[in-house]
C-alpha positions as CSV (number, residue, x, y, z in Angstrom):
1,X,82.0,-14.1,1.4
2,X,78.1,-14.3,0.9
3,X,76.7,-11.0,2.0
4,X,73.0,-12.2,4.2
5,X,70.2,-10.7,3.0
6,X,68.5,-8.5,5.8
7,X,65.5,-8.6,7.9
8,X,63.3,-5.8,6.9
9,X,62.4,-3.8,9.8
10,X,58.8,-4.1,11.7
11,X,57.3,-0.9,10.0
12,X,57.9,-2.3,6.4
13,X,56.7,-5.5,7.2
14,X,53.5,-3.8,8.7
15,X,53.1,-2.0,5.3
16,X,53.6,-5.1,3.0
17,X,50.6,-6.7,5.1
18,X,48.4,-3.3,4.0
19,X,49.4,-3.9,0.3
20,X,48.4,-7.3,0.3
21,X,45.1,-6.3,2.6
22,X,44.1,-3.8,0.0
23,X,45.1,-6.1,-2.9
24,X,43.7,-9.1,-2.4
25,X,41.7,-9.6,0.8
26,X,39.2,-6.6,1.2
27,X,37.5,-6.7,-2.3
28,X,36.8,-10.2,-0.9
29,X,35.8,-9.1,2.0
30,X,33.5,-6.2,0.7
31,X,31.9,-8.8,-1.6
32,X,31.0,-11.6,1.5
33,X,29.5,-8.1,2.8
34,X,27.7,-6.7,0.0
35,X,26.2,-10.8,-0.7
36,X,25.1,-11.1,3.6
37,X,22.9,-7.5,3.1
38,X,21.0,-8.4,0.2
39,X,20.1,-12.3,1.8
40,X,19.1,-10.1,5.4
41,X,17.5,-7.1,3.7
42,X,14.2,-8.9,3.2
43,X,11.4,-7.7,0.5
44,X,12.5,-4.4,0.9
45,X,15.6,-5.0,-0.9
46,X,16.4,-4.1,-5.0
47,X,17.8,-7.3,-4.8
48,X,14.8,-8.9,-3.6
49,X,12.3,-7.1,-5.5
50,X,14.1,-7.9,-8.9
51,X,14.3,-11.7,-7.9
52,X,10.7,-11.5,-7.1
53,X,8.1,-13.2,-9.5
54,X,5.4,-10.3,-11.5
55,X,2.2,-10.0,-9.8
56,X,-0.5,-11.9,-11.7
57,X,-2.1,-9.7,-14.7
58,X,-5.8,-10.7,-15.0
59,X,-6.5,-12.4,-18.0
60,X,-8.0,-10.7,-20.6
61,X,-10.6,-12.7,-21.6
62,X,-11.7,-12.0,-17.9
63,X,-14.9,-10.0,-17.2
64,X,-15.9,-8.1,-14.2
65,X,-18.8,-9.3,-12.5
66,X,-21.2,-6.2,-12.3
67,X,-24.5,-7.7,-11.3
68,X,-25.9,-10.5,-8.7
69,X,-29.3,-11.8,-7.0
70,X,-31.2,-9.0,-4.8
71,X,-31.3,-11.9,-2.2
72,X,-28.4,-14.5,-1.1
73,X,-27.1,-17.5,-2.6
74,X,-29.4,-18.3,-5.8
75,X,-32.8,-18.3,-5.4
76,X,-35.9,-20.0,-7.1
77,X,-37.8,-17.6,-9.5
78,X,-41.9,-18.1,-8.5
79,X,-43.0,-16.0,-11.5
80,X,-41.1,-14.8,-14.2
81,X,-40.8,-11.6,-16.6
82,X,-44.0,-11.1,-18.9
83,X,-43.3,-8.2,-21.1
84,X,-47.1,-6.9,-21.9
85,X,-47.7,-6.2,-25.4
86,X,-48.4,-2.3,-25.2
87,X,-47.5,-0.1,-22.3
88,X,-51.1,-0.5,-20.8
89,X,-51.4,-4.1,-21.3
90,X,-51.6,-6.6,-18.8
91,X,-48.2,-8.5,-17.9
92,X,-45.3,-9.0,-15.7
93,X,-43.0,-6.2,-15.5
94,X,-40.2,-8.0,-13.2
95,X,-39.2,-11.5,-11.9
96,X,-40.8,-12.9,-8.4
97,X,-38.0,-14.6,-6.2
98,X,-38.9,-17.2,-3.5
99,X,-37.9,-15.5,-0.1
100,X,-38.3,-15.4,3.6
101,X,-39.8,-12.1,5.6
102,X,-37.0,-10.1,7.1
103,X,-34.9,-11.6,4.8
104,X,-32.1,-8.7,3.4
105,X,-32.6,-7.5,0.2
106,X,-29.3,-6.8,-1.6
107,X,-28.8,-4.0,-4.6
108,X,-27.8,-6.0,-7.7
109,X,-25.5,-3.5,-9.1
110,X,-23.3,-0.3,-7.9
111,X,-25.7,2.9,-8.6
112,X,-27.5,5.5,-6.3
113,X,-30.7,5.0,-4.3
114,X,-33.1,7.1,-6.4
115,X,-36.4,6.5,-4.1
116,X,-37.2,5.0,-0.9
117,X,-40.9,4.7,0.1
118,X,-44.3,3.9,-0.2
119,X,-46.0,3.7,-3.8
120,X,-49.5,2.7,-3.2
121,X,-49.7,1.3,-0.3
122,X,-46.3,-1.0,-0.9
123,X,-42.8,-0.4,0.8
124,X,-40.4,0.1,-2.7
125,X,-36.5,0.6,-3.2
126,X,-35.7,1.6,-6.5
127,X,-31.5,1.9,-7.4
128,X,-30.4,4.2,-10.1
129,X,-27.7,2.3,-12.6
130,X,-25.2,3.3,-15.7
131,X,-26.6,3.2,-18.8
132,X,-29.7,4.4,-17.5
133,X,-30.7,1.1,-15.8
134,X,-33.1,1.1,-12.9
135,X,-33.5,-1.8,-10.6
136,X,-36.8,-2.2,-7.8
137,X,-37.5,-4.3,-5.6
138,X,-40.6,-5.1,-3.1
139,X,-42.3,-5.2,-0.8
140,X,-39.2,-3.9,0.6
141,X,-38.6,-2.0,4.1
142,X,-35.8,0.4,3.1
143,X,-32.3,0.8,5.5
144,X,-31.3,3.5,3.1
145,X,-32.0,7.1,1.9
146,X,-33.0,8.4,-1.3
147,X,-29.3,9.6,-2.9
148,X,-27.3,7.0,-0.8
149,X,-25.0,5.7,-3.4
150,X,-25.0,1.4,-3.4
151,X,-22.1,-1.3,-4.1
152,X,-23.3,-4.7,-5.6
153,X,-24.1,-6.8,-3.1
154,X,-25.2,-3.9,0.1
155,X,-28.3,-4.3,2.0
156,X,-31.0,-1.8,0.9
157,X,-33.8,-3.0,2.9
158,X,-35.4,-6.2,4.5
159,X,-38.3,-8.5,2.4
160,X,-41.8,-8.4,4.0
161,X,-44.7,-11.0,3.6
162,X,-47.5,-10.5,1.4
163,X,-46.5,-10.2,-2.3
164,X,-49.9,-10.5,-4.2
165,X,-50.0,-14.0,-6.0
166,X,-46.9,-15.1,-4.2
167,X,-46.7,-18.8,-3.1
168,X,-44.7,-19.0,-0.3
169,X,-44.9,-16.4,2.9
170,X,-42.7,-13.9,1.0
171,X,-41.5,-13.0,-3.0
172,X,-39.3,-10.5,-3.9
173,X,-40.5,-8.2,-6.6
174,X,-37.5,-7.6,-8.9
175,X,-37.8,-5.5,-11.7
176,X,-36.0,-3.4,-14.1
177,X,-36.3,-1.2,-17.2
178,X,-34.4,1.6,-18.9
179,X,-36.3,4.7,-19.2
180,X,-40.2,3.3,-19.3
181,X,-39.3,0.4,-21.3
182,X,-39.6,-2.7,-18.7
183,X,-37.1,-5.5,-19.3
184,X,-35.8,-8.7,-17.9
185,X,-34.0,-8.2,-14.6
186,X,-32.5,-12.1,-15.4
187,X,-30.9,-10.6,-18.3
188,X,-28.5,-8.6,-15.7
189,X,-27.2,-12.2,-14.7
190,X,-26.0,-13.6,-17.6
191,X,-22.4,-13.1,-18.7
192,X,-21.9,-10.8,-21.9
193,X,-21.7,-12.3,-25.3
194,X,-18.3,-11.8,-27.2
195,X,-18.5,-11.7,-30.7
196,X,-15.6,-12.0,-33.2
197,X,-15.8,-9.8,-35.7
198,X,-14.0,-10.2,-40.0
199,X,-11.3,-7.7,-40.6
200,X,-12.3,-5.1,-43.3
């Protein structure tokens, strides 16, 4: 007589359906889970951030730009830089720009406002740089104080008419020098030479 093989009772089958729960279904589950969170965590995730492309590294043959025009856009040089002979020679110590009265007058590097004023008789800015670079510029009604420090680019004052030898209503004065030594303010404007140098 074949003995039948018997039902296990309702409490053993509820523990073989844990076993296999734990076994087999919930690291399953636990990695559907752990997969949804990283997808809905959004750029704040590790996940995210490590799937994320590098931010861009400037290249390094880039070069800052440190200087620009005293007056927008590019404009037309009237008169340009005539370095006199001897300190007490005749010449022209600066660049004359073609502009328009009331016209703003820009700094053309980052510095400090070293005098804002009259000097005989003439509304002048002057900006102190690095290096011991100085920039002016007139006839120019200052909008800033002597000591005011100055980004490239910020408004110092406004152009007025009545440059001497200009030949349009109004010229910007530019000049620049480095200690008493006068130089060419268009010299700011060009990009720096790089030289390659032998090894040894």
């Amino acid at each position: 007589m074949h003995s039948l093989a018997r039902e296990p009772p309702p409490h053993g089958r509820r523990r073989d359906a844990r076993r296999v729960f734990r076994s087999r279904l919930l690291p399953s589950a636990l990695g559907l889970l752990l997969a949804t969170a990283s997808v809905l965590a959004g750029p704040g995730s590790s996940a995210t951030a490590a799937a994320a492309p590098p931010a861009a590294v400037p290249s390094p043959g880039a070069v800052p730009v440190l200087w620009g025009w005293p007056l927008a856009g590019r404009p037309t040089v009237a008169r340009p830089f005539d370095a006199p002979p001897t300190p007490y020679a005749a010449g022209h110590r600066g660049v004359d720009l073609l502009g328009a009265p009331g016209q703003p007058v820009l700094s053309a590097g980052a510095g400090v406002v070293a005098f804002a004023g009259m000097v005989a008789g003439r509304p002048v800015v002057s900006v102190q740089h690095a290096d011991g670079l100085r920039t002016t510029y007139e006839p120019v009604q200052p909008v800033v104080a002597a000591g005011r420090p100055v980004a490239r680019g910020s408004p110092i004052g406004v152009l007025v008419a009545g440059h001497p030898g200009c030949p349009a209503e109004a010229c910007l004065h530019w000049g620049l020098r480095r200690g008493e030594a006068y130089l060419d303010p268009l010299l700011l404007l060009r990009p720096p030479r790089v030289r390659l140098l032998p090894w040894g």
